[in-house]
C-alpha positions as CSV (number, residue, x, y, z in Angstrom):
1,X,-51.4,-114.8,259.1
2,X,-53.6,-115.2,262.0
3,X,-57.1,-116.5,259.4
4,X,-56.9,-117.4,255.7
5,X,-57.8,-120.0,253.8
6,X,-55.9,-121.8,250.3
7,X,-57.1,-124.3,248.1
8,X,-55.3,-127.3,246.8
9,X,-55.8,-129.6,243.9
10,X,-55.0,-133.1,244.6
11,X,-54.2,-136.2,242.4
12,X,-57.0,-138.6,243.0
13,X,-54.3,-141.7,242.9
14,X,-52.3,-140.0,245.8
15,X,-55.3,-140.4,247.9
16,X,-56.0,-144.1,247.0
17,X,-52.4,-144.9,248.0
18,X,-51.7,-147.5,250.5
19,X,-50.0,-146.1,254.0
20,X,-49.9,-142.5,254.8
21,X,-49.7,-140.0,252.5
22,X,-48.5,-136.1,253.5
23,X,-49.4,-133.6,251.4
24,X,-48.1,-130.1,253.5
25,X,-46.1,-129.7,256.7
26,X,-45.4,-126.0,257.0
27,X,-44.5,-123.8,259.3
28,X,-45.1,-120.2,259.3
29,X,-44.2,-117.8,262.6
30,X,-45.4,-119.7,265.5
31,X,-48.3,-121.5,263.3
32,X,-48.3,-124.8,262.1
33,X,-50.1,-126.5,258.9
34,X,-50.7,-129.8,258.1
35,X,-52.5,-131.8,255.3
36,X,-52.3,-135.8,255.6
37,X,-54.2,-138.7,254.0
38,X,-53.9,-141.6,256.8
39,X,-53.7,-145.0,255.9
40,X,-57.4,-145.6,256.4
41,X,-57.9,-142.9,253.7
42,X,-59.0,-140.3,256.5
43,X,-58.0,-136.6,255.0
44,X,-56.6,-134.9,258.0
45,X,-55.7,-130.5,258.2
46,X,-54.1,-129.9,261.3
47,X,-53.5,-126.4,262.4
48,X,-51.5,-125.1,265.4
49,X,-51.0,-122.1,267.0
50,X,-50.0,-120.5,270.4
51,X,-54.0,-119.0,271.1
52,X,-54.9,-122.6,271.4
53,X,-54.6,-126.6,271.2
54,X,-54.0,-128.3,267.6
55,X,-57.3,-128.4,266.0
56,X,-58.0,-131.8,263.5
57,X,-60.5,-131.1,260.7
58,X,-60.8,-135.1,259.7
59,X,-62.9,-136.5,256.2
60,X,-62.6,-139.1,253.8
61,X,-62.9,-139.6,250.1
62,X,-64.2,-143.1,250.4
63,X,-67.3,-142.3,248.9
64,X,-66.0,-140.2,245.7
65,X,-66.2,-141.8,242.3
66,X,-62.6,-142.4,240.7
67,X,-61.4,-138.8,239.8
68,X,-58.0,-137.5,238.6
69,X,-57.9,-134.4,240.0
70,X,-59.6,-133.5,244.4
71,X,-60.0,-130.5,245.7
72,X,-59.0,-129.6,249.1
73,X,-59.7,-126.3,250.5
74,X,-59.4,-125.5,254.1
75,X,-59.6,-123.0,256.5
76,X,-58.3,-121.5,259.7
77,X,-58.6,-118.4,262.1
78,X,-57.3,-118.5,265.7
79,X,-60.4,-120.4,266.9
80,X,-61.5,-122.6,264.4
81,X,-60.7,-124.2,261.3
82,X,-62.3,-126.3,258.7
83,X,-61.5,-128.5,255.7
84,X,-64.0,-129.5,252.5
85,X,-63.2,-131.9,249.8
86,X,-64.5,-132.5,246.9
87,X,-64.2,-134.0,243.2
88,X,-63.5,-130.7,241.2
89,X,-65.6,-132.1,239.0
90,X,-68.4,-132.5,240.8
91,X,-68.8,-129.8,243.4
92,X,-71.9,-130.9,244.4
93,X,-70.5,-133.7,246.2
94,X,-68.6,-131.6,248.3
95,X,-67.6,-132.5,252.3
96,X,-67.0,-130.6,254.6
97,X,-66.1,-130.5,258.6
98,X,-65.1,-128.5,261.1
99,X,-61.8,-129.2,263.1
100,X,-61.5,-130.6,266.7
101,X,-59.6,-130.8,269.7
102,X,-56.7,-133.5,268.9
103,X,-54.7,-135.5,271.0
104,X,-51.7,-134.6,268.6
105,X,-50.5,-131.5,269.4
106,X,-48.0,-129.5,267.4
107,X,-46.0,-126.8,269.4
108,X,-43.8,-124.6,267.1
109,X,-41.2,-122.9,269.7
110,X,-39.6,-119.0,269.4
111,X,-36.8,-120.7,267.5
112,X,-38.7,-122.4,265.0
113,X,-38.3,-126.2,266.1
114,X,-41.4,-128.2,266.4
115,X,-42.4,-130.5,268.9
116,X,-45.0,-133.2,268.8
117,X,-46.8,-134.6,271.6
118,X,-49.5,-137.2,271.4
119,X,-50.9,-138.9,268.2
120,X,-54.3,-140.7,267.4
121,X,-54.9,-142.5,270.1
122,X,-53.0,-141.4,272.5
123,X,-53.2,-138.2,275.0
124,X,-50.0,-136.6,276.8
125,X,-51.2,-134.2,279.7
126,X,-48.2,-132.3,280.0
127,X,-44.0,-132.5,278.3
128,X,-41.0,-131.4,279.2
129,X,-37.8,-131.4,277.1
130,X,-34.6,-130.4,278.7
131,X,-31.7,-129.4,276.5
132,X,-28.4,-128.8,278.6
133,X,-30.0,-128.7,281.8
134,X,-32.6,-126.4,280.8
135,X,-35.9,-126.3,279.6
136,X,-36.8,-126.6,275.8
137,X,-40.1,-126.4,276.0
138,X,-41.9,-123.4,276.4
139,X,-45.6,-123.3,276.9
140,X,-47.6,-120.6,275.5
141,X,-48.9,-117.7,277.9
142,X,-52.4,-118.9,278.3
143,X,-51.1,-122.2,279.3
144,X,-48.5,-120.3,281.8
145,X,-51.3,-118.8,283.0
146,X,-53.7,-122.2,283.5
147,X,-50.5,-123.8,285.2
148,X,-50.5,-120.7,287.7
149,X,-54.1,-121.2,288.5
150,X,-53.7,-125.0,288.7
151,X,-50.7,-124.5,291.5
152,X,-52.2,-122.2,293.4
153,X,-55.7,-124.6,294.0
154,X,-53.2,-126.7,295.4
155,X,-51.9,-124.8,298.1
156,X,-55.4,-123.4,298.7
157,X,-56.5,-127.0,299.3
158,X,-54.1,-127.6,302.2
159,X,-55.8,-127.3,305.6
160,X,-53.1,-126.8,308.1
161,X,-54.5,-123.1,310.3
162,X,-50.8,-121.9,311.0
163,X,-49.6,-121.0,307.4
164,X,-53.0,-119.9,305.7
165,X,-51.9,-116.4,305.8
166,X,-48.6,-117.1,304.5
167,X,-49.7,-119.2,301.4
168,X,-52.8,-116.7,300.8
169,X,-50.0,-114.1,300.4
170,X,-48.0,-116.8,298.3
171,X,-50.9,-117.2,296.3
172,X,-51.9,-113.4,295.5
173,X,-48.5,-113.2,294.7
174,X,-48.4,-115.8,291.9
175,X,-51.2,-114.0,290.5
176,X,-49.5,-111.1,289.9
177,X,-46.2,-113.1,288.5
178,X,-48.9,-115.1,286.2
179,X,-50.2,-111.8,284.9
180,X,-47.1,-110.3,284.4
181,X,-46.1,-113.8,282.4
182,X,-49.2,-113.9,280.4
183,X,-49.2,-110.3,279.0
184,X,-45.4,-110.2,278.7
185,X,-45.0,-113.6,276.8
186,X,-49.0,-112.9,274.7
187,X,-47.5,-109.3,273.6
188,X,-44.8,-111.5,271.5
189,X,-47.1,-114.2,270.1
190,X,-49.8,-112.0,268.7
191,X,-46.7,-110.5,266.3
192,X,-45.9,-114.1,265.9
193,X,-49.5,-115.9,265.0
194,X,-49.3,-112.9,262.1
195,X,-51.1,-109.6,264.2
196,X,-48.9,-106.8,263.7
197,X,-47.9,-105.0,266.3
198,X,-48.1,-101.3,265.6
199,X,-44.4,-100.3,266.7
200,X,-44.2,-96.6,265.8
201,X,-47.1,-95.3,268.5
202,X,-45.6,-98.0,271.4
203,X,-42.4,-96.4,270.9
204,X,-43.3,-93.0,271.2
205,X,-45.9,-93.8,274.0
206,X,-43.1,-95.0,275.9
207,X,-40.6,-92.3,274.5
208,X,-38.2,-95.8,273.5
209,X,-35.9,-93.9,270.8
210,X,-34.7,-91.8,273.6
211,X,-34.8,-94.6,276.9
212,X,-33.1,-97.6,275.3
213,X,-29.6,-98.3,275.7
214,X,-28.8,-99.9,272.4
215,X,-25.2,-101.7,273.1
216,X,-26.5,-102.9,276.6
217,X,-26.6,-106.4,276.1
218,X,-30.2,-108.0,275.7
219,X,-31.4,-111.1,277.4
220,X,-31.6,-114.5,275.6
221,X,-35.6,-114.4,276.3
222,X,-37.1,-117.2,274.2
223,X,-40.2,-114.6,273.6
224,X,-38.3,-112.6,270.5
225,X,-38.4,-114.2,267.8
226,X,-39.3,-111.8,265.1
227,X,-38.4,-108.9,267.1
228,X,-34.6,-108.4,266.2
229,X,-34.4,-105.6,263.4
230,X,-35.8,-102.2,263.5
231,X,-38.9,-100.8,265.1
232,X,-39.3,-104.4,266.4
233,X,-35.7,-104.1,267.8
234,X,-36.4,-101.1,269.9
235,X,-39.7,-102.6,271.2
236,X,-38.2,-105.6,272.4
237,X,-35.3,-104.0,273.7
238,X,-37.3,-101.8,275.6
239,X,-39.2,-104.7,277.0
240,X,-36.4,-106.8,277.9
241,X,-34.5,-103.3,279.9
242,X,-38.2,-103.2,281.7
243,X,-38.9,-100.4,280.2
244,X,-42.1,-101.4,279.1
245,X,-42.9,-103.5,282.5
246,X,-45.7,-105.9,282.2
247,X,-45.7,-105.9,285.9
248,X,-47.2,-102.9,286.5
249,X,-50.7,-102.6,284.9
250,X,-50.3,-99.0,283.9
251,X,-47.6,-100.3,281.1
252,X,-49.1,-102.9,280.4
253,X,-52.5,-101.7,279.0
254,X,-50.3,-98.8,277.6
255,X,-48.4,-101.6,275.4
256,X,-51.4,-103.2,274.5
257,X,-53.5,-100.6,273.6
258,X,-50.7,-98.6,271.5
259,X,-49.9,-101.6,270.0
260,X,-52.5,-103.9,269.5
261,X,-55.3,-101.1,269.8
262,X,-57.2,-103.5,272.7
263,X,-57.8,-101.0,275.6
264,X,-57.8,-103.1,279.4
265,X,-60.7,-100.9,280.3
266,X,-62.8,-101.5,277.4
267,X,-62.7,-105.1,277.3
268,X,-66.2,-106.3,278.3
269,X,-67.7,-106.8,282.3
270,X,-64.0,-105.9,283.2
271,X,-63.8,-103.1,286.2
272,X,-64.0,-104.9,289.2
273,X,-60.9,-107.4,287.9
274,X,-59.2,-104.4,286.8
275,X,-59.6,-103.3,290.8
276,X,-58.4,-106.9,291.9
277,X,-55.4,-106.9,289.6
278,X,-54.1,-103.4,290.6
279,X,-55.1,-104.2,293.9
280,X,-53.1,-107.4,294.1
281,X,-49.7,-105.9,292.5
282,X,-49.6,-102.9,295.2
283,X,-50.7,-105.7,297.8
284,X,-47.4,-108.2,296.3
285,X,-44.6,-105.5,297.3
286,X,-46.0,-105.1,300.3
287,X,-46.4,-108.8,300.9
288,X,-42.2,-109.9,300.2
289,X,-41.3,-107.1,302.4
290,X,-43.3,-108.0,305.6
291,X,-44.0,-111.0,308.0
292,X,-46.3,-112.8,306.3
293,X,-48.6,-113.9,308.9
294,X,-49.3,-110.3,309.6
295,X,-49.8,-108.4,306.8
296,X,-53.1,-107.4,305.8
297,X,-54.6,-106.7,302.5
298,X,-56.4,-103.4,301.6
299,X,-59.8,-104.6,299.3
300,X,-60.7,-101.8,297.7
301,X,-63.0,-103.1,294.9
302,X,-65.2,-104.0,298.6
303,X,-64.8,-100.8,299.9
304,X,-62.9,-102.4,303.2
305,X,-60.4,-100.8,304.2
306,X,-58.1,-103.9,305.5
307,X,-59.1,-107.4,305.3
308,X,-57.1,-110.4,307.0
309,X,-55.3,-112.8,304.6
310,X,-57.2,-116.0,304.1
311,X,-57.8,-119.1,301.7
312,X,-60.9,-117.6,300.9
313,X,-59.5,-114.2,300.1
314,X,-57.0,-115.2,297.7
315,X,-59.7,-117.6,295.9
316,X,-61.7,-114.5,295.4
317,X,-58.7,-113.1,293.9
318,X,-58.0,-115.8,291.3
319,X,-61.3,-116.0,290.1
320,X,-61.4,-112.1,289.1
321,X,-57.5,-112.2,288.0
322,X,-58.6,-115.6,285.8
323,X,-61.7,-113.6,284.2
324,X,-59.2,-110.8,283.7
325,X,-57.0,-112.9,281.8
326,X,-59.8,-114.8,279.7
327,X,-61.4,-111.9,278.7
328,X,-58.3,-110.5,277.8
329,X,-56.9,-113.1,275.7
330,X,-60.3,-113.2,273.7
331,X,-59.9,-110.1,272.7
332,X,-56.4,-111.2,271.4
333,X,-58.0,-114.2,269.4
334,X,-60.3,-111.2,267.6
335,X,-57.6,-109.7,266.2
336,X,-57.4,-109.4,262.4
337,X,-54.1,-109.6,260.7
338,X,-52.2,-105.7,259.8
């Protein structure tokens, strides 16, 4: 489930142990749990999930009087999390923190493995793991997204006049690909952190039952786990058949809003992006079918009619796609569980 909370009661000589002690390591969906005493006696919940970085709630015990019996109880929601300890006891000496970014991150994939990256002490920026020439590792959809942004600052930064045009284009492009990616790849981890996706009015908003070609064979996407039996079937066969196409923005704040109830044009300060971003996807078939040092881009949200392509241009762009996609995926962080 995407927040909850459980309490457990801990022997009091477990904790005192020499050397690491682990106490839970589960995983549930795409969520990860963890409960650890370390050797230095440092109590340690860890919780991961696709929304965001491992969080570290971190306390001690150092200071309890000798007890039998501790009481652990922590707590987690797609944002935050928090741990509290205490002698059962004597609940008025109770400690409690809330968690932080770690540099141990936990990364539960589509298929249920779990990667680690990092550990006290020690940062990794960014992993890779290939697996029969291909890629193991997938990222989650906000940090597709980030990596889109990232790439595109670079080719914004080079200075060279001749291809400006052409890598502006490039650029507006890639936005559109990263918000195809993001909403695409974020539809199947809401259902997967523990948000259910409300299948019946997505399938008959998109008339599924009656599109879907059931024996066609579906494509070995990494984004499906938990979408192979019935309603969830049809959804995610409709969505790998393009049925449901994330690429075009009319579908995609159909999907969401049928399925998650989050309405694109209700989400907060949002208009102008919502401009930009339909803007951009017209602009993007235009763009792969012309000479790129030509084409011109209609900015409608400025009430110009045609603009010339340009490094500032395609900036302006990616901020108002990148407030598009943050607001969005608050919105998805909101989300209750049901």
């Amino acid at each position: 489930m995407p927040a909850g909370q459980l309490r457990l009661d801990i022997d009091g000589k477990q904790l005192r142990t020499p050397g690491n002690v682990l106490f839970l390591d589960q995983v549930s969906g795409r969520q990860h749990f963890r409960l650890e005493k370390l050797h230095d006696g440092q109590i340690v919940f860890s919780h991961s999930c696709p929304t965001r970085r491992t969080l570290d709630a971190i306390t001690h015990v150092q200071a309890f009087p000798p007890t039998s019996v501790v009481a652990v109880d922590f707590k987690w929601t797609l944002t935050e999390t928090s741990l509290s300890v205490w002698p059962s006891d004597t609940p008025q000496l109770k400690l409690t923190v809330s968690g932080i970014l770690s540099n141990r991150q936990f990364n539960v994939q589509q298929n249920g493995n779990l990667f680690q990256s990092g550990d006290f002490g020690t940062q990794v920026f960014e992993m890779h793991v290939v697996e029969n020439g291909r890629e193991a590792f997938a990222k989650t959809a906000i940090e597709l997204w980030t990596k889109t942004t990232e790439v595109n600052n670079s080719l914004l930064s080079i200075t060279a006049p001749a291809p400006e045009k052409a890598l502006a284009g490039v650029v507006i492009s890639r936005l559109v690909t990263g918000f195809e990616v993001y909403c695409k790849r974020r539809f199947y981890e809401l259902h997967q952190e523990g948000v259910m996706a409300h299948t019946g009015p997505l399938i008959d908003e998109f008339n599924l039952r009656n599109r879907i070609d059931c024996h066609r064979k579906k494509a070995t996407a990494r984004d499906i786990k938990g979408f192979e039996s019935g309603d969830l079937r049809i959804v995610s066969l409709g969505i790998e058949q393009k049925l449901v196409n994330f690429q075009n923005y009319q579908d995609a704040a159909r999907a969401y809003a049928s399925a998650y109830r989050i309405r694109f044009d209700k989400l907060p300060a949002i208009d102008p992006h919502i401009t930009t971003v339909t803007s951009c996807i017209k602009f993007r078939h235009r763009f792969t079918h012309s000479k790129p040092d030509t084409i011109l881009f209609s900015d409608a949200e400025n009430h110009r009619k045609h603009v010339e392509l340009s490094t500032p241009l395609a900036h302006e762009k990616q901020i108002s796609f990148d407030a598009f996609i943050r607001t969005l995926h608050a919105a998805t962080t909101a989300l209750k569980c049901g």
